[in-house]
C-alpha positions as CSV (number, residue, x, y, z in Angstrom):
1,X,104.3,75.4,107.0
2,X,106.5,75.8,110.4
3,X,104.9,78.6,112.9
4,X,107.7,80.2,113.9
5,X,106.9,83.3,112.4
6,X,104.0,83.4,114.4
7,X,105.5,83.2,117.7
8,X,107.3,86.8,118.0
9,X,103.7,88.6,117.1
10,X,102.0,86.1,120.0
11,X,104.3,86.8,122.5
12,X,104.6,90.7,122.0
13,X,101.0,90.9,121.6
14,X,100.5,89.2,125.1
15,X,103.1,91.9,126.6
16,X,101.3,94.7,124.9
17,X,98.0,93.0,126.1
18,X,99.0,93.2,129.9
19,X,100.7,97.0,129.1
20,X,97.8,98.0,127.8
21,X,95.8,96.6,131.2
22,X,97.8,98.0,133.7
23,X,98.8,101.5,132.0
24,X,95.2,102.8,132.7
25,X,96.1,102.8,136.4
26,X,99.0,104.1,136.0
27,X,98.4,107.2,134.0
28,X,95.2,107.8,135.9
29,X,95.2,106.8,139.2
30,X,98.9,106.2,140.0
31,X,100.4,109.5,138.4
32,X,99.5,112.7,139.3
33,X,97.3,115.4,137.9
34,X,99.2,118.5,136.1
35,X,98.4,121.4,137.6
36,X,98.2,123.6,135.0
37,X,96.6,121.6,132.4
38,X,94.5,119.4,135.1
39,X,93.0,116.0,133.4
40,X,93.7,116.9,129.7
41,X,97.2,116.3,130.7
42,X,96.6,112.5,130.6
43,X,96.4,112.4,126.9
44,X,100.3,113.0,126.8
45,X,101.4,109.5,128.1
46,X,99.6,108.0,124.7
47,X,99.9,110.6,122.5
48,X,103.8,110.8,123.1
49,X,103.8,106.9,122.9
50,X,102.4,107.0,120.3
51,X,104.7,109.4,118.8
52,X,107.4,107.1,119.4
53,X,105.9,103.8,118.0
54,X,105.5,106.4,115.0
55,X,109.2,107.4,115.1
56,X,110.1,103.6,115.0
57,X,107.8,102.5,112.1
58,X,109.3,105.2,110.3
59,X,112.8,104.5,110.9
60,X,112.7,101.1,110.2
61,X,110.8,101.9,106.8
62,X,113.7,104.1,106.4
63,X,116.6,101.1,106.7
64,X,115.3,98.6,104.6
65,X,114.6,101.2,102.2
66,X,117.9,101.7,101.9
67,X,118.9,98.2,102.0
68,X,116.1,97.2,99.2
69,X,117.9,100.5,96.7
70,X,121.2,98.9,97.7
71,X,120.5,94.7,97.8
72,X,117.1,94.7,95.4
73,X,116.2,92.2,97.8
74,X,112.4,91.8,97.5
75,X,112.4,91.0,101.6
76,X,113.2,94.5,102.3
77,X,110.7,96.0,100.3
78,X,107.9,93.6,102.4
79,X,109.8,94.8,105.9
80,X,109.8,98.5,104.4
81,X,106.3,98.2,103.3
82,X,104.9,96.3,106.5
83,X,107.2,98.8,109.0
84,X,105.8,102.4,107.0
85,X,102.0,100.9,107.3
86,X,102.2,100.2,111.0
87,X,104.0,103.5,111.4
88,X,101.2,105.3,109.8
89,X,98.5,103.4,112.1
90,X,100.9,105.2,115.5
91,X,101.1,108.6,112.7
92,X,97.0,108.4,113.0
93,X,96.8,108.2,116.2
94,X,99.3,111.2,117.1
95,X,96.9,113.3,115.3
96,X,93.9,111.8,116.5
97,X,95.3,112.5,120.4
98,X,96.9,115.6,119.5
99,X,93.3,117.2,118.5
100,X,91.9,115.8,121.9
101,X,94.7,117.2,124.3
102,X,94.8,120.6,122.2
103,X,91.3,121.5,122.6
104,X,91.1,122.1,126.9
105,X,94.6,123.6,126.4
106,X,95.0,125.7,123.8
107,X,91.1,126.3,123.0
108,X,91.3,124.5,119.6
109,X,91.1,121.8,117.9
110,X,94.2,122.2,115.8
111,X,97.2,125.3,115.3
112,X,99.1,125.0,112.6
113,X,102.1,124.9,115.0
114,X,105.1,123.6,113.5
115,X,105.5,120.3,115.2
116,X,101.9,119.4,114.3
117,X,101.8,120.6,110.9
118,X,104.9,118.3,110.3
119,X,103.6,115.1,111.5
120,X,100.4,115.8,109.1
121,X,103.1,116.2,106.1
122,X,104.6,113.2,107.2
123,X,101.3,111.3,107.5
124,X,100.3,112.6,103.8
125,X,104.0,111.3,102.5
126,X,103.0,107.8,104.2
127,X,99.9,107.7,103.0
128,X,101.2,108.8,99.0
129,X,103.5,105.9,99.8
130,X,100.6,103.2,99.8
131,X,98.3,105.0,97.1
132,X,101.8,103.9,94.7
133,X,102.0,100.5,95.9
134,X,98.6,100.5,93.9
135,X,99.1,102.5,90.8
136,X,102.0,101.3,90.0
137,X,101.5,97.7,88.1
138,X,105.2,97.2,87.5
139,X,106.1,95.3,90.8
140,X,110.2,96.5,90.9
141,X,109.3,99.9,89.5
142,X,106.7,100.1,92.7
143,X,109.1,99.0,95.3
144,X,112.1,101.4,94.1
145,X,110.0,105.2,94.3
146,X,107.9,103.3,97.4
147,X,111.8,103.4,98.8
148,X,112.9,106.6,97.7
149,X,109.8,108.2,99.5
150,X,110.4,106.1,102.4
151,X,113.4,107.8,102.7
152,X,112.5,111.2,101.9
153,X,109.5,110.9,104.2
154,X,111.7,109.5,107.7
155,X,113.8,112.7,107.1
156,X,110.8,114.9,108.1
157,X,110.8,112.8,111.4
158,X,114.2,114.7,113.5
159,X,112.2,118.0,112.2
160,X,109.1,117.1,113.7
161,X,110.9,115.7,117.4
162,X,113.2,118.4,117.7
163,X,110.6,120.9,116.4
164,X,110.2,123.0,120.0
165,X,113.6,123.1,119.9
166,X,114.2,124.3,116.6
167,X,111.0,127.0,116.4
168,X,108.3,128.2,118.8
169,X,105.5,126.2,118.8
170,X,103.0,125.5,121.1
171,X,104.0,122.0,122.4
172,X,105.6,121.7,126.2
173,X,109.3,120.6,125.7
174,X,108.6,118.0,128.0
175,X,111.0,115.8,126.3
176,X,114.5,118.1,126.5
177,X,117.5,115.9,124.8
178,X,117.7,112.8,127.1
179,X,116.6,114.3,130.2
180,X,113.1,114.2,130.5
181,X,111.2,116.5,132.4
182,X,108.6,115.0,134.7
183,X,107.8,114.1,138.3
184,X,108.9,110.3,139.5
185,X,105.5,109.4,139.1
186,X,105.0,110.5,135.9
187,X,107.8,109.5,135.1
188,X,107.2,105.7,135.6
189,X,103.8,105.7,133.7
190,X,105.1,107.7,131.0
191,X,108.3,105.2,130.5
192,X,105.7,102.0,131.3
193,X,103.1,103.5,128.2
194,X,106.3,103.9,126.3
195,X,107.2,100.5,126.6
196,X,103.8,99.0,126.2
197,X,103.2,100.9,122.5
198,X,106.6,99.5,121.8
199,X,105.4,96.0,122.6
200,X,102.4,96.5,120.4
201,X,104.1,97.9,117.2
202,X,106.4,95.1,117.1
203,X,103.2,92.8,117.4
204,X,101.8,94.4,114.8
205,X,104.5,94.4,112.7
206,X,105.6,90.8,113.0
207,X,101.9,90.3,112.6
208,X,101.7,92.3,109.2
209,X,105.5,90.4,108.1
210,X,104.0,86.9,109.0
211,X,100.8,87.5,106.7
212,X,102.6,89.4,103.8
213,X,104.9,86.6,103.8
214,X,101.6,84.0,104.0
215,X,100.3,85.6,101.0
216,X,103.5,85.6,99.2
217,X,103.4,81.9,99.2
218,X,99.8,81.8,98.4
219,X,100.6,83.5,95.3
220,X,103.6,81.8,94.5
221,X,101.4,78.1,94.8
222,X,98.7,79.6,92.6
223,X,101.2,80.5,89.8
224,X,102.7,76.9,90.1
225,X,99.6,75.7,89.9
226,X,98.8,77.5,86.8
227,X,101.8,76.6,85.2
């Protein structure tokens, strides 16, 4: 078996490992502290991040969808599959932040504000999306509503970015379009822990590929074998 497929989730794993080293210094030491919301502030470089390695798990769940209803290429399913789980593990931990940022700011664990309540329907439609993988037995059946949910989940995602924009909630609209509104200083950590969440979704996600395509093969030698 050739290791190239294990080269891409090596070599963005060893990015994301040296992000994930030096963004602590950045966001606490090198950055300054918000004035109004003091410390708590610092939640915001991974919670957004986060939101963004979300926003690409989604989206790429979203494409090969598409691609799988269109080619009925089994590949796509396992991209669309592999993409939606690693976008559900960045989904878990925007709601896990979120909670941790809200509480010395707003006084509460949670508000159902609008941008929050969205990402927890989108994190329930993600998390429907793997409960079918496993009660559905036939394996084409599966893959086609897994992709039609895919879909219909990634279109809750423009809803849930553009949400401060689109009602009042109780987020910051720190992100305004393509400007975003920050000091140089935070500025540079919030585009370095942007990056580095980037690094480590696509580690993960070429991880996930490379083992999903492992066990494929597995399966496919066992059934030889049996024949």
């Amino acid at each position: 078996m050739h290791r190239r497929p294990y080269i891409l989730p090596f070599v963005f794993g060893m990015l994301a490992l040296i992000g994930l080293a030096i963004a602590p210094y950045l966001v606490f030491v090198y950055a300054g502290i918000e004035k109004e919301m003091g410390l708590a502030q610092k939640i915001f470089y991974y919670h957004v991040s986060s939101a963004f390695a979300m926003y690409i798990g989604f989206s790429l769940c979203f494409v090969f969808s598409i691609r799988y209803l269109w080619k009925r290429d089994k590949r796509c399913d396992l991209w669309a599959a592999c993409s939606a789980e690693v976008g559900l593990l960045f989904c878990s931990l925007v709601l896990l932040t979120g909670p941790i940022w809200a509480k010395p700011v707003w006084g509460a664990w949670w508000v159902w504000d609008a941008q929050l309540t969205l990402t927890l329907v989108l994190w329930l439609i993600f998390v429907a999306y793997f409960m079918l993988r496993t009660h559905i037995e036939d394996p084409v059946q599966n893959a086609r509503f897994r992709a039609v949910l895919g879909i219909v989940g990634f279109l809750n995602v423009p809803f849930i970015h553009y949400a401060t924009k689109l009602w009042r909630t109780h987020h910051p609209e720190v992100v305004r379009g393509e400007e975003i509104g920050l000091p140089p200083d935070m500025k540079t950590a919030f585009f370095f822990c942007v990056l580095t969440f980037f690094m480590l979704f696509f580690a993960l996600l070429f991880k996930r590929v490379s083992v999903e395509k492992a066990r494929d093969e597995l399966e496919s030698l066992k059934a030889e074998m049996r024949a």
